[in-house]
NUBA-822948 format. One line per field, with one value per residue: residue number from 1; x, y, z of N, C-alpha, C in turn. Coordinates in Angstrom, 2 decimals. Example, Ala and Ser with C-alpha at 12.3 -4.5 7.8 and 13.67 -1.06 7.14 Angstrom:
% residues 2
resi 1/2
n_x 13.19/12.85
n_y -5.69/-2.25
n_z 7.80/7.08
ca_x 12.30/13.67
ca_y -4.50/-1.06
ca_z 7.80/7.14
c_x 13.20/12.90
c_y -3.30/0.03
c_z 7.80/7.87
This chain:
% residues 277
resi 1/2/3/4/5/6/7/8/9/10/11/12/13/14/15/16/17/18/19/20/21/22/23/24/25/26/27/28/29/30/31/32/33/34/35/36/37/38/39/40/41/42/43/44/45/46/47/48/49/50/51/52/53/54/55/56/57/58/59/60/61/62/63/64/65/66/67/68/69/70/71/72/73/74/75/76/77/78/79/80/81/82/83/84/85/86/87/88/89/90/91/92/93/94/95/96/97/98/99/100/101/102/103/104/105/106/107/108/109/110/111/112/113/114/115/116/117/118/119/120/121/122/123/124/125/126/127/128/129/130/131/132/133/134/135/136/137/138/139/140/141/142/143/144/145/146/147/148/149/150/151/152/153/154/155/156/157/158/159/160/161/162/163/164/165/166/167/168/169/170/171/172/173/174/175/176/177/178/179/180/181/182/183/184/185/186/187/188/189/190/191/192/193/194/195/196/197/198/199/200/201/202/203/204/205/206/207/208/209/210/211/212/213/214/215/216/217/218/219/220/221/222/223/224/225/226/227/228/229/230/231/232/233/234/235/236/237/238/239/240/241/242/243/244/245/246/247/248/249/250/251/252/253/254/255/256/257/258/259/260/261/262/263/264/265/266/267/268/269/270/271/272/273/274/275/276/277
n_x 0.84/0.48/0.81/0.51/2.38/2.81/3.63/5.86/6.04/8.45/10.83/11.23/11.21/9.08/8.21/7.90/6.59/6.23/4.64/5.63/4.70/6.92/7.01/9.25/10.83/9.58/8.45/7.60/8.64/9.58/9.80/11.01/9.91/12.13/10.51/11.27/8.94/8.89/8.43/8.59/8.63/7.96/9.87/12.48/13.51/15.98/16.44/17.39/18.20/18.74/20.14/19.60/18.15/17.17/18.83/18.97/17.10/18.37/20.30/20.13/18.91/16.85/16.71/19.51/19.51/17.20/18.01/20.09/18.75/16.93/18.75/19.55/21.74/21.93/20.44/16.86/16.13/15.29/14.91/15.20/14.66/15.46/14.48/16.14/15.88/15.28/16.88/19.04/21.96/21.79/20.24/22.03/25.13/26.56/25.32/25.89/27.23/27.59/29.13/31.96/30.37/27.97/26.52/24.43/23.13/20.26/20.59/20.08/17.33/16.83/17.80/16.08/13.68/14.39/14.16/11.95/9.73/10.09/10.90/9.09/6.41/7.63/7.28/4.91/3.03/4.17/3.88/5.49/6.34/9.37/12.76/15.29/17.82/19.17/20.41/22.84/22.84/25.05/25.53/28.04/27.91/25.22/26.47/28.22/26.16/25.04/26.70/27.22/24.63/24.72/26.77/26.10/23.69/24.28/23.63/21.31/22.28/23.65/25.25/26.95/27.10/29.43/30.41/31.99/32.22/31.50/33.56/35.68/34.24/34.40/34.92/36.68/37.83/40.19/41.44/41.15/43.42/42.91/43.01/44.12/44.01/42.07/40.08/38.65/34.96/33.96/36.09/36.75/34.56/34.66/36.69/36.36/34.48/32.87/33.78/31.97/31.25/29.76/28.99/29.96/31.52/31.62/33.33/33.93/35.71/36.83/39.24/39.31/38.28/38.03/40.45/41.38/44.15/45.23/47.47/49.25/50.40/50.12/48.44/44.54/42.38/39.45/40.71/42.61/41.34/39.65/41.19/42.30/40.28/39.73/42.31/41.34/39.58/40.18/41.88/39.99/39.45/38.63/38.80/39.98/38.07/35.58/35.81/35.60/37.34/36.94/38.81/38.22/39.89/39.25/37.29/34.95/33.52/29.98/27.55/27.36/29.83/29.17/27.18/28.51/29.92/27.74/26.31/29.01/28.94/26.02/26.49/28.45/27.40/24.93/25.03/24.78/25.53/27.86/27.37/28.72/29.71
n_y -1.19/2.32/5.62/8.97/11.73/14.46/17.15/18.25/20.65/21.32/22.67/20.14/18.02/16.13/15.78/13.87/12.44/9.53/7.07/3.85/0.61/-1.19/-5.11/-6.01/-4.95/-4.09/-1.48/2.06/3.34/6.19/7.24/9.37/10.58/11.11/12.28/12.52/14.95/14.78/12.64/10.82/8.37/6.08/3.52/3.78/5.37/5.61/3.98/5.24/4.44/5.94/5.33/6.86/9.12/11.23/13.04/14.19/16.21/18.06/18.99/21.65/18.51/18.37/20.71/20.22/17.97/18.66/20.97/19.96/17.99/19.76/21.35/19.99/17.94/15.60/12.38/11.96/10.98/9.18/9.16/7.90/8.45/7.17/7.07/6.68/4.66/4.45/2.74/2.22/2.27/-0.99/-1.66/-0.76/-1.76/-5.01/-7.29/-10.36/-10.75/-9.40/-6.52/-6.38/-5.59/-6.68/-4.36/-4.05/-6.08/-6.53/-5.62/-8.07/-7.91/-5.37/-5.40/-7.61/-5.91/-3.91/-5.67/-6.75/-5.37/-2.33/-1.77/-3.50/-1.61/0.86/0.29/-0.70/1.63/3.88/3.26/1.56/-0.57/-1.64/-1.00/1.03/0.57/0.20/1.52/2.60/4.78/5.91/7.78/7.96/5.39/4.46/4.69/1.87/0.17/0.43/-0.14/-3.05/-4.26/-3.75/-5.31/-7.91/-8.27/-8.16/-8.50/-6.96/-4.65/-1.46/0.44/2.00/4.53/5.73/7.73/9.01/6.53/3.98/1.81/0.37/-1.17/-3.95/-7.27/-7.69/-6.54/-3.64/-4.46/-7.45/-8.51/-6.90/-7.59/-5.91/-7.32/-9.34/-8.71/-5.83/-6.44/-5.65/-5.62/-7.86/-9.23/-8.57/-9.82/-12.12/-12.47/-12.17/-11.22/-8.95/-7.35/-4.98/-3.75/0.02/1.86/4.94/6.22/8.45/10.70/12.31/14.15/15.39/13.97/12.36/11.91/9.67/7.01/4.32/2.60/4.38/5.73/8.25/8.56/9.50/7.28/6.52/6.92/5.25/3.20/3.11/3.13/0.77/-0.64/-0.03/-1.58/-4.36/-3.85/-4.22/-6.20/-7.97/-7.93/-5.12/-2.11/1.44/2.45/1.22/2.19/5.43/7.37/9.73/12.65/14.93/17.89/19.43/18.21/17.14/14.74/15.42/16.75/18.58/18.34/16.08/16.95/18.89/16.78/15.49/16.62/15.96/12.91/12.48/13.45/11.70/8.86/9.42/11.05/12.88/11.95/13.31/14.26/13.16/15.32
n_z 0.00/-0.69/-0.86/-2.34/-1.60/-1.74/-4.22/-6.74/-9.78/-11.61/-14.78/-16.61/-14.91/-12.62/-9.45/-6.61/-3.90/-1.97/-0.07/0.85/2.33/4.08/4.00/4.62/6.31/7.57/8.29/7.70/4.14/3.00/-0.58/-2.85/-5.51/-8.77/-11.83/-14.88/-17.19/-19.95/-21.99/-24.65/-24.94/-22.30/-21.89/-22.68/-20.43/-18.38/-15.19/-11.66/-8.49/-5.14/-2.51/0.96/0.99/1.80/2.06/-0.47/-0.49/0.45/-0.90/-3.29/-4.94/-7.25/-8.88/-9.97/-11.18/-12.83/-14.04/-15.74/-17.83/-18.73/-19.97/-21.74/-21.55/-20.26/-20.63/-20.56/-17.28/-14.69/-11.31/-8.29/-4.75/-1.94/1.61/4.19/7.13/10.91/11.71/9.96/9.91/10.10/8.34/5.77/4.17/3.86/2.63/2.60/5.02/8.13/10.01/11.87/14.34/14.38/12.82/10.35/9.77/8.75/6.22/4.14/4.42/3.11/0.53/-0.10/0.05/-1.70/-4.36/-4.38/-3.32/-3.68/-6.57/-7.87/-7.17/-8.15/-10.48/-11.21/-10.07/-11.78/-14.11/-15.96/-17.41/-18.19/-17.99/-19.47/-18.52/-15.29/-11.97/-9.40/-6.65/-3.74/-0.68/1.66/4.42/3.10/0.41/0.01/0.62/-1.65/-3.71/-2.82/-3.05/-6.15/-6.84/-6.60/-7.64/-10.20/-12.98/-13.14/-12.90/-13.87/-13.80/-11.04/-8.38/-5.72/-2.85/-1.09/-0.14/2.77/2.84/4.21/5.72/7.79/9.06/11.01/14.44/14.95/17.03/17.50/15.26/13.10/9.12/6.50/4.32/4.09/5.55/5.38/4.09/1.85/-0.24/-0.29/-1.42/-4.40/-4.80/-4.72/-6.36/-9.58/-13.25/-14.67/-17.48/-18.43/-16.72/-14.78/-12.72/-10.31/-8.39/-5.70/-3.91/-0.77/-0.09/2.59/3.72/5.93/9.35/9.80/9.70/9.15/8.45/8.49/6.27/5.49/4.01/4.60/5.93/3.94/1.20/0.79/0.96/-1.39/-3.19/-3.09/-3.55/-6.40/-7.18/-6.38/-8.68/-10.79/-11.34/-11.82/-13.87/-14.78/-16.13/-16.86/-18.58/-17.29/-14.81/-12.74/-10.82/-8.64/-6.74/-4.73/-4.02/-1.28/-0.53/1.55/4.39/3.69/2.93/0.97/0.02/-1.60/-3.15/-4.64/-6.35/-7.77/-10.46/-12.25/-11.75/-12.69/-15.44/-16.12/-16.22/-17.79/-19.42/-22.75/-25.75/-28.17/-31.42/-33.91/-36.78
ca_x 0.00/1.16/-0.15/1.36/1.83/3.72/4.21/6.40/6.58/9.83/10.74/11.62/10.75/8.20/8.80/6.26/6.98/5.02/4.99/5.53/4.62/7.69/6.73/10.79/11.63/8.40/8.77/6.94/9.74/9.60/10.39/10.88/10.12/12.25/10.43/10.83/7.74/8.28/9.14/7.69/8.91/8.94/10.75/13.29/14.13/17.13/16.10/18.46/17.94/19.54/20.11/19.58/17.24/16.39/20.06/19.20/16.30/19.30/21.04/18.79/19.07/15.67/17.27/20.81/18.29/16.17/18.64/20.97/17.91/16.48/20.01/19.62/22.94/22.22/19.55/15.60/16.93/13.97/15.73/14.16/15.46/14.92/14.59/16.53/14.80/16.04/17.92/19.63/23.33/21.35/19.90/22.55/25.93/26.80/24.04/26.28/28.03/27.22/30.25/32.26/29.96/26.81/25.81/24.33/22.61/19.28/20.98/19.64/16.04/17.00/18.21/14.48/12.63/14.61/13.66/10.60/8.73/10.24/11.12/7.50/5.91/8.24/6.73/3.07/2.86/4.33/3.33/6.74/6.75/10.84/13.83/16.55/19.34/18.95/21.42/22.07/24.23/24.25/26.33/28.67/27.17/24.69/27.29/28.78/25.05/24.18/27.81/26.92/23.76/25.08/28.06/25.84/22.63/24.95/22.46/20.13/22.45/24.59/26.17/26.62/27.97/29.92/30.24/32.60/31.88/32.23/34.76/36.23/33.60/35.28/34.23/37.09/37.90/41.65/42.16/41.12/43.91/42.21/43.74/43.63/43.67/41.01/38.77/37.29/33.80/33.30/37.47/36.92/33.52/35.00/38.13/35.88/33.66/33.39/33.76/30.71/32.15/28.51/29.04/31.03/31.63/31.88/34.29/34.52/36.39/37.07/40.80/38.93/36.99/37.97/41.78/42.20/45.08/44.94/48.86/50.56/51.44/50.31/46.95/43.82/41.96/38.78/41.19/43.68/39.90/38.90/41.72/42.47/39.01/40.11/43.12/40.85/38.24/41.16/42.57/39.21/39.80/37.93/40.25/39.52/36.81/34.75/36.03/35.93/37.90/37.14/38.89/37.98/40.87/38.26/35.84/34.81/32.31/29.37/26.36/28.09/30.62/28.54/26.08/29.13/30.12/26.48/26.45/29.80/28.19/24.84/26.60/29.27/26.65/23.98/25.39/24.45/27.14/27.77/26.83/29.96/29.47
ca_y 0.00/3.49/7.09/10.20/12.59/15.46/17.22/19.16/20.27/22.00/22.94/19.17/16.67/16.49/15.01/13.50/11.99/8.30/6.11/2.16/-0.01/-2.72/-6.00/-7.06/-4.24/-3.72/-0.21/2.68/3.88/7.05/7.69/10.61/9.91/12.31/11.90/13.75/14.79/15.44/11.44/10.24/6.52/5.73/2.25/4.55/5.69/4.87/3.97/6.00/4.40/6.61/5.52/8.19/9.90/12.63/14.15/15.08/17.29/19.24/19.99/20.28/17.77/18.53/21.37/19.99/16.94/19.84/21.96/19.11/17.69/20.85/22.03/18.31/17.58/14.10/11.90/11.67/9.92/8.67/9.10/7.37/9.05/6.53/7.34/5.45/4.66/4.65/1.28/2.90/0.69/-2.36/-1.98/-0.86/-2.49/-6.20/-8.31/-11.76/-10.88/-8.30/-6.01/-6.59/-4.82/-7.27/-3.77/-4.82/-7.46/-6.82/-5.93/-9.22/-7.52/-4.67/-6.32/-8.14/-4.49/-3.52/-5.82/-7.64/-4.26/-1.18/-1.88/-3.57/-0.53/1.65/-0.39/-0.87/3.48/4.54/2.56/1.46/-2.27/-2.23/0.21/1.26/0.25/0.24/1.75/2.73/5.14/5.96/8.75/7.04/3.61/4.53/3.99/0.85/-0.98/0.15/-0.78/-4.25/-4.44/-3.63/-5.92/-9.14/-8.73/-7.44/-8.58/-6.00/-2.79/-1.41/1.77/2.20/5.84/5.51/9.42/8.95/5.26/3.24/1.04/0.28/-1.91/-5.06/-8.90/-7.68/-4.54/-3.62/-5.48/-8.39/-8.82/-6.96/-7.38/-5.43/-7.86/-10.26/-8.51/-5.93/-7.28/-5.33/-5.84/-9.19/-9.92/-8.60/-10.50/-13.97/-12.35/-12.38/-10.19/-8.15/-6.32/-4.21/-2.64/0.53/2.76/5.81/6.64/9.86/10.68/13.93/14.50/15.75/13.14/12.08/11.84/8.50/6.72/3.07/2.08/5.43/5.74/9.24/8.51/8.86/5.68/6.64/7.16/4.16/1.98/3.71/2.64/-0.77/-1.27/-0.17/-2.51/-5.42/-4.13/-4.29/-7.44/-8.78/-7.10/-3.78/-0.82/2.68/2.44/0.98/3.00/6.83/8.10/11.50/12.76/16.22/18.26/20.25/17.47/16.46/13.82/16.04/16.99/19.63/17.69/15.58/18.23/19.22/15.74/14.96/16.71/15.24/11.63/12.12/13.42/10.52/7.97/9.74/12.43/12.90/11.86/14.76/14.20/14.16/15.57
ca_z 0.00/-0.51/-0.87/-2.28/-0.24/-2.06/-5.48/-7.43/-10.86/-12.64/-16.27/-17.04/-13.55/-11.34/-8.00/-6.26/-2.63/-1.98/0.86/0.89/3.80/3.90/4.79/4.94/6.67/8.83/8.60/5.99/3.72/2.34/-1.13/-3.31/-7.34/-9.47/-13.00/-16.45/-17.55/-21.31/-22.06/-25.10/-24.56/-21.33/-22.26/-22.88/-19.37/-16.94/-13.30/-10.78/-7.13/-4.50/-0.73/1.90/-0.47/1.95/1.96/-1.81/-0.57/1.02/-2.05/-3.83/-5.78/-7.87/-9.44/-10.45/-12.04/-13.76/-14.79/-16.45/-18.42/-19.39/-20.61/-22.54/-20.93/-19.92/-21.35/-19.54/-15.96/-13.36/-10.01/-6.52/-3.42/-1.06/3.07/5.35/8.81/12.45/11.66/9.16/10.29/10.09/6.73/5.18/5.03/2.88/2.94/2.96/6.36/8.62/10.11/13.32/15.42/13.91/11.87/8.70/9.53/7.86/4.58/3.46/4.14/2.78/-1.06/-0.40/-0.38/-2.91/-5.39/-4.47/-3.01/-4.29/-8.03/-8.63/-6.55/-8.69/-12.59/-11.38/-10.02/-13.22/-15.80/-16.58/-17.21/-17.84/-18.12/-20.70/-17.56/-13.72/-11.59/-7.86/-5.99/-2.70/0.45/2.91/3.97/1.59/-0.88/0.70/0.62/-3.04/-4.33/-2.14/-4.20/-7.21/-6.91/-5.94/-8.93/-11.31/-14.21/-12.89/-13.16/-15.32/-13.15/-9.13/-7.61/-5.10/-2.62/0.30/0.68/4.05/2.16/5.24/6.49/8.31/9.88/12.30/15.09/15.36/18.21/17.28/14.67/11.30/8.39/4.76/2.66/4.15/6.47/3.99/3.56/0.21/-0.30/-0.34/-2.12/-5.57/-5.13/-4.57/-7.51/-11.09/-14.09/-15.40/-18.27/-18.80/-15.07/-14.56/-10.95/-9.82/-6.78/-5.12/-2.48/-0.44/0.44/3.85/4.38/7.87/9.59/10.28/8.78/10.21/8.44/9.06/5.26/5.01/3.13/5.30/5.29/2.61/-0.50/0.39/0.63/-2.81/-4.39/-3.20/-4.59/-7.96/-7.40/-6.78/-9.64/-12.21/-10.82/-11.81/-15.60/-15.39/-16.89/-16.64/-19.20/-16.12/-13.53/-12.90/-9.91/-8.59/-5.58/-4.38/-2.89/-0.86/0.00/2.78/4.38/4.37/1.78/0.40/-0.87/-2.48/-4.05/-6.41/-7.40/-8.23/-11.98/-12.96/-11.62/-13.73/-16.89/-16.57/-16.28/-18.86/-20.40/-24.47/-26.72/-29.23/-32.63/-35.10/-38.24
c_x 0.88/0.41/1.02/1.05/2.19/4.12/4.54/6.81/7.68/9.99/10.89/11.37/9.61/8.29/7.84/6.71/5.79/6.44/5.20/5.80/5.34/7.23/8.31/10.96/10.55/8.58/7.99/8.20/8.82/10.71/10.20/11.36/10.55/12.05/10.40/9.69/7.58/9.32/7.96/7.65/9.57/9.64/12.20/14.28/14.59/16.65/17.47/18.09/18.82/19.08/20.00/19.16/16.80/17.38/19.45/17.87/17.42/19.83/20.83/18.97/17.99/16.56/18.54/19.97/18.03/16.69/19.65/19.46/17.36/17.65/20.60/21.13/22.99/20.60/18.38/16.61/15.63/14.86/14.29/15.17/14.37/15.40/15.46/15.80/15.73/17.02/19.03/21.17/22.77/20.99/21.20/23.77/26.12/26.14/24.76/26.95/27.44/28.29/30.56/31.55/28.44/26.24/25.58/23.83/21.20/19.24/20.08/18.02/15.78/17.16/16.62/13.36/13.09/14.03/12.16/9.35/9.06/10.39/9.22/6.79/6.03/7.01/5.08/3.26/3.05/4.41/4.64/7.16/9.08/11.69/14.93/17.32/18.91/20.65/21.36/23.46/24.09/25.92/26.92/28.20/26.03/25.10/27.65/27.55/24.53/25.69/27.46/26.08/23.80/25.92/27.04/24.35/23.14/24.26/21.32/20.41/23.48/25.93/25.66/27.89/28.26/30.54/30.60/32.18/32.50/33.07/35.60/35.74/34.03/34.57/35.25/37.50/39.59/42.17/42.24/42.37/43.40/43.55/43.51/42.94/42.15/39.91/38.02/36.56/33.68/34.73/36.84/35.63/33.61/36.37/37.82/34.66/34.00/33.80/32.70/30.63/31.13/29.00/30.55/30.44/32.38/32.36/34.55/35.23/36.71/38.70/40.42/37.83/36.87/39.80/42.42/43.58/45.80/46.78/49.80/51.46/50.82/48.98/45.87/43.03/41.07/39.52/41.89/42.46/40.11/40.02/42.39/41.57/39.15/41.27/42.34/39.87/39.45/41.96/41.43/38.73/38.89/39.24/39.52/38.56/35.67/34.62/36.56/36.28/37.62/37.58/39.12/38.85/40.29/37.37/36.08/33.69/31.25/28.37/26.79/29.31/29.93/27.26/27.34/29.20/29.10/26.90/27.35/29.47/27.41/25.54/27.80/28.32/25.74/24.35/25.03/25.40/26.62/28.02/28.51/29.90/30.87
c_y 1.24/4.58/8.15/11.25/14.36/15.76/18.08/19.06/21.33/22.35/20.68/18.04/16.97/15.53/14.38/12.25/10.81/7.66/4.44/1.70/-1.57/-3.80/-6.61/-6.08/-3.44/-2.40/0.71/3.39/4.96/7.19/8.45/10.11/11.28/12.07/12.82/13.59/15.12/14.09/10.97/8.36/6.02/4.59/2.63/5.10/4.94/5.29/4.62/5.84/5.37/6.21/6.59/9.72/11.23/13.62/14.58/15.82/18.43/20.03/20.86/19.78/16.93/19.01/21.24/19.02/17.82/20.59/20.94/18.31/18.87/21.38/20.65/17.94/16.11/13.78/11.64/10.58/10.11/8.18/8.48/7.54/8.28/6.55/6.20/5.68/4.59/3.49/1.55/1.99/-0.38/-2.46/-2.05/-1.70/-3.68/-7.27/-9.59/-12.14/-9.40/-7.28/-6.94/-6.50/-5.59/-6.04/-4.32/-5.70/-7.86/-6.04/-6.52/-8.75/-6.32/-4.93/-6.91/-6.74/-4.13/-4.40/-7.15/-6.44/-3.17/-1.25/-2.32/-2.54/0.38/1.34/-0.11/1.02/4.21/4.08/2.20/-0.04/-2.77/-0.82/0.18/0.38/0.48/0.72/2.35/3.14/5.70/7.04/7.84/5.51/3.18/3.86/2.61/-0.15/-0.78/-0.10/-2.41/-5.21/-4.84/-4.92/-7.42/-9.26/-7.85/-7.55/-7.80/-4.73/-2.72/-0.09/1.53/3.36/5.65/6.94/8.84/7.54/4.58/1.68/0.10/-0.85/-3.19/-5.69/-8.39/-6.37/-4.94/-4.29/-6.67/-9.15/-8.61/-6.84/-7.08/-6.42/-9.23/-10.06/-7.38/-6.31/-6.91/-5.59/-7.25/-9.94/-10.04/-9.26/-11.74/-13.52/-12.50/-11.27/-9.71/-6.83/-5.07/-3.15/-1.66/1.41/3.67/6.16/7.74/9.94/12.03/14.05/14.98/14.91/12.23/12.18/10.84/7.86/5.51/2.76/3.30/5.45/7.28/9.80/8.51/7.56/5.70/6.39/5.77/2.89/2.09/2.39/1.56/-1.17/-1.12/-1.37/-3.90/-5.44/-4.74/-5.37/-8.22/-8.73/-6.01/-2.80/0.45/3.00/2.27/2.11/4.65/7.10/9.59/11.82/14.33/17.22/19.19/19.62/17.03/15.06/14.10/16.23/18.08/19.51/16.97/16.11/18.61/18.13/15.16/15.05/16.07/13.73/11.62/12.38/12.60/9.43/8.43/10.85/12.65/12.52/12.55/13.91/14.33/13.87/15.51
c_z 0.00/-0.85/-1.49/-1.64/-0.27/-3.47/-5.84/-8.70/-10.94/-13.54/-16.64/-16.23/-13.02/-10.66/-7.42/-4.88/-2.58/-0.61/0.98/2.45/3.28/4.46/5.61/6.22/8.01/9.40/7.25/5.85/2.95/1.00/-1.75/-5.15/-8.01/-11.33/-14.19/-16.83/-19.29/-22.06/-23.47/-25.22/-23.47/-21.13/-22.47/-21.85/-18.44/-16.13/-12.72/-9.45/-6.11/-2.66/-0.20/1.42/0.54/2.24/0.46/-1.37/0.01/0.17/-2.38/-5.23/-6.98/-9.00/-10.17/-11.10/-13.43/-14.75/-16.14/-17.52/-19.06/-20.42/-21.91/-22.55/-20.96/-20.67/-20.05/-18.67/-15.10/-12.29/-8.84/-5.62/-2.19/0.49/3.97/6.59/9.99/12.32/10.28/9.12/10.42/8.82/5.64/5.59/3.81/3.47/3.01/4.05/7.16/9.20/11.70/14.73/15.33/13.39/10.66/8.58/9.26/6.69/3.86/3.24/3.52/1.00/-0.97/-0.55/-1.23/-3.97/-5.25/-4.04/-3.66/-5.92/-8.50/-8.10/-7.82/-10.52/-12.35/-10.92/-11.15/-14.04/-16.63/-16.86/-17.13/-18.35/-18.77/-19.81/-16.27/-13.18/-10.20/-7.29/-4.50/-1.71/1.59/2.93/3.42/0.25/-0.79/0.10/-1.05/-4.11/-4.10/-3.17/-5.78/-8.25/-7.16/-7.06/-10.09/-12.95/-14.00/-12.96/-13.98/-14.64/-11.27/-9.20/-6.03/-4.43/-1.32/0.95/1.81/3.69/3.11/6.15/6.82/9.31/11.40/13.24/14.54/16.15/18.40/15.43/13.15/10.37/6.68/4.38/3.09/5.14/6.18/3.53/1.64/-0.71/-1.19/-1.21/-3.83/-5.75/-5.55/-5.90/-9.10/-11.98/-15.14/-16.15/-19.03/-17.28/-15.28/-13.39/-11.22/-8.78/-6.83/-3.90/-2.26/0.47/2.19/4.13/5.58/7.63/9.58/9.10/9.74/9.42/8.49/7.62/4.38/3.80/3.98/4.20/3.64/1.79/-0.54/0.45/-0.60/-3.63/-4.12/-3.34/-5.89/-8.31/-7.75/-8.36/-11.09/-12.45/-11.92/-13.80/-15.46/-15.44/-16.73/-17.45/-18.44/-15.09/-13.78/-11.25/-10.04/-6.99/-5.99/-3.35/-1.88/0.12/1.01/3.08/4.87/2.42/0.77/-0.74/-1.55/-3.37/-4.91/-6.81/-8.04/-9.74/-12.79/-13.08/-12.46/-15.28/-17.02/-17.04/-17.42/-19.88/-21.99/-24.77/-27.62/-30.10/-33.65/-36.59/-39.27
């Protein structure tokens, strides 16, 4: 069951806020539908899931949408800015293990609302039986759970953004003897994974995006995650054709930072290709 509860139109979207009552997740999620309204085939339009869907009312992340479509920058994109709830470290996270701390450990119900409640919600509301491409990016462990996602029904997407991800996430503490190379949950799931030469990622990172610096080699942790995830992705054969690195000498781990890297994200992933005459 759901209701809308909220609408806005634009030159090019209209928004339109709806509720779903999870059965997995025994909780009502709020989400926020960002749809072009001047679509003449909607068979035509890329899905754009977004974790922690109510940081992009901060941006706002209507208007960077609106304006990049109107300016026919990127091609019609149908965004879902989806709410996280009070369990927010339990949902998100890697649904095949949970972290050190048992966060994450209804992931698994989390991957079940995603595609047994929200996607058919999403087709039957807007008359959309199927979509050009699916794709799903998400803020901190936002990012973490829709990389997770991404990584694990990889025949279902085609792009995942990745905005100061919790990369970091680990089966063990420090004290208990962690170690790089094998206690990285998300480290370690593309190492034991395959190669899905349709999928490409987006990594951002903010040069200020925390202090820590767990081996004392002068990198905080975020960037030396980032990019021993590009090590493993490239291990696994993806090449920079897949993968777009962006690190922000500025950024931090805050909404702000991720309100500029948005536009470069949507017009990597959709952008027009220019015409050559």
């Amino acid at each position: 069951m759901s209701n809308a509860t909220q609408t806005t139109v634009l030159n090019s979207v209209f928004i339109e806020s709806q509720v779903i009552q999870s059965i997995y997740l025994e909780r009502e999620v709020i989400i926020d539908a960002y749809l072009p309204n001047k679509v003449d085939k909607p068979e035509q339009l890329s899905l754009l899931l977004i974790n922690d869907g109510q940081d992009l009312l901060k941006m706002p992340f209507d208007e960077i949408l609106d304006d990049l479509i109107t300016q026919k920058l990127i091609e019609p994109l149908f965004c879902i800015g989806i709410h996280c709830g009070k369990e927010r470290k339990r949902e998100y996270g890697t649904a095949y293990s949970a972290d050190y701390k048992n966060l994450g450990d209804k992931a698994g119900l989390y991957n079940k609302f995603i595609f047994d409640e929200l996607i058919p919600f999403i087709r039957k509301t807007y008359q959309i039986p199927s979509f050009k491409e699916k794709s799903f990016a998400g803020f901190s462990l936002g990012a973490l759970s829709a990389l997770d996602i991404v990584w694990n029904h990889a025949n279902e997407f085609t792009k995942v953004g990745v905005f100061s991800g919790s990369l970091w996430w680990r089966k063990k503490s420090y004290e208990d003897g962690y170690n790089d190379e094998t206690d990285r949950l998300m480290h370690l799931q593309i190492r034991t994974g395959g190669f899905y030469p349709w999928l490409k990622f987006y990594l951002q990172c903010g040069a200020l995006d925390e202090t820590e610096d767990r081996n004392n080699n002068g990198i905080i942790d975020s960037i030396d995650d980032a990019l021993d995830l590009i090590v493993e992705l490239k291990a696994k054969g993806y090449t920079n054709e897949h993968i777009k690195y962006v690190l922000l000498k500025d950024g931090k781990h805050n909404i702000a930072t991720w309100t500029k890297a948005l536009p470069d994200f949507l017009k990597w992933g959709w952008g027009k290709k220019e015409t050559i005459s």
